[in-house]
C-alpha positions in Angstrom: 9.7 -26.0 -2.2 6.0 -24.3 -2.3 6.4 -20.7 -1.2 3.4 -19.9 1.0 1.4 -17.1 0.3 0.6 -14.6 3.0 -2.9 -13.6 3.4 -3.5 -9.6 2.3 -5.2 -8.1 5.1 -6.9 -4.5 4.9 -7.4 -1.7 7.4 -11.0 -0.9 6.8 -10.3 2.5 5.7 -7.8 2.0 3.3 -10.3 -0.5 1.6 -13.1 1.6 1.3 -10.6 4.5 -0.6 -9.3 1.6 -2.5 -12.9 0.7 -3.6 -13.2 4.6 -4.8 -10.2 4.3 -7.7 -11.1 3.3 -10.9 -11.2 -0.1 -12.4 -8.1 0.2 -13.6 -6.0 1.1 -10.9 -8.0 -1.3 -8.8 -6.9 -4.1 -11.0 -3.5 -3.3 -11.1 -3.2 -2.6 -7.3 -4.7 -5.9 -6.7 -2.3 -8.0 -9.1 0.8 -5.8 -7.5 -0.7 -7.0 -3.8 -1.1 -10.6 -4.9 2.7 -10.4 -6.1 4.1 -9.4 -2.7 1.9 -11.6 -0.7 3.3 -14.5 -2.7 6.9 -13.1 -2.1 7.7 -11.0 -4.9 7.6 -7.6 -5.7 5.6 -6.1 -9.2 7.6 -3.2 -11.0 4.7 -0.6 -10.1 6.0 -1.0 -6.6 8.8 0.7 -4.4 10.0 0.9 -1.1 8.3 3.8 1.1 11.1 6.3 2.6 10.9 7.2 6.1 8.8 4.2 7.0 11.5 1.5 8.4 12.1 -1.8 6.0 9.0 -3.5 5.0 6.9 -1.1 3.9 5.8 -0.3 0.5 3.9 2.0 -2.2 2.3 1.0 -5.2 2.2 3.5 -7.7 -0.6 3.6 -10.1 -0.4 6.9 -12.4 -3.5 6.6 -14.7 -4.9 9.0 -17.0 -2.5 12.3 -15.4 -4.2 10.7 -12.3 -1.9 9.4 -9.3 -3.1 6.9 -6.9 -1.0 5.1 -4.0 -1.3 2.0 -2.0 0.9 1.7 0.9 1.5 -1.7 2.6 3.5 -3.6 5.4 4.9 -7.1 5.2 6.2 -7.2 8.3 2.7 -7.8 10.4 2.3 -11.1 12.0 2.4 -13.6 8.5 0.1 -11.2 6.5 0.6 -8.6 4.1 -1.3 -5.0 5.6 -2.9 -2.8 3.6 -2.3 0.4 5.8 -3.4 3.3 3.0 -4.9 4.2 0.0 -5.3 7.8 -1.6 -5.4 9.6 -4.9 -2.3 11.6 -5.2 -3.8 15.4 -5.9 -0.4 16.7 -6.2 0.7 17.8 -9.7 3.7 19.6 -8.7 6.6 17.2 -7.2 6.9 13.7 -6.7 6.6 13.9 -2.8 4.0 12.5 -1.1 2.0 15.2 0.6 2.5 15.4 4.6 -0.6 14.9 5.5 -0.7 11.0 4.0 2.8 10.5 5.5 1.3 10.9 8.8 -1.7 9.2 8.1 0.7 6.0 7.1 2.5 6.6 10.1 -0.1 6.3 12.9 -1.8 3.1 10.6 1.3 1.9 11.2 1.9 2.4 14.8 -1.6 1.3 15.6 -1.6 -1.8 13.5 1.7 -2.6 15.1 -0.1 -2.1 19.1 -3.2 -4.2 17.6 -1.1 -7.1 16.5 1.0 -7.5 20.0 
């Protein structure tokens, strides 16, 4: 059996914060999103809390740098690309309120788009 692979969709303005990080983290974000849209899950990747089954953070630390990607897989067939930031935090491992909510409403408003 040939698993199919879902396409990797982006919300526009988590691809242009994705196209800020550096090579690096780019390439390992991209590998980690072409895992889970054929089915599996990389190891830099963990379930987000608060945000309901299916969606996802990929955690890049780099250089004492943090950077996240947050995506769905449960949108229409496709894997969503809801969020993408540089962690600034150096204190704690929580992700700061402000991107929670951000997540939240991509969320909510991919959700209404795909209806």
């Amino acid at each position: 059996m040939t698993r199919k692979t879902r396409p990797v969709s982006w919300i526009r303005a988590a691809l242009k914060e994705f196209e800020t990080f550096p090579e690096t983290a780019r390439s390992i974000g991209l590998a980690a999103l072409t895992i889970a849209a054929e089915g599996g899950k990389a190891d830099v990747v963990k379930p987000m809390r608060g945000m309901g089954s299916g969606v996802f953070e990929i955690a890049l630390p780099l250089r004492g740098d943090a950077y996240r990607v947050i995506y769905a897989l449960q949108m229409a067939e496709e894997t969503w690309v809801v969020h993408a930031f540089q962690k600034k935090s150096t204190h704690g491992i929580k992700t700061p309120q402000r991107e929670v909510d951000l997540i939240k409403d991509r969320l909510k408003k991919l959700k209404e788009m795909l209806r």
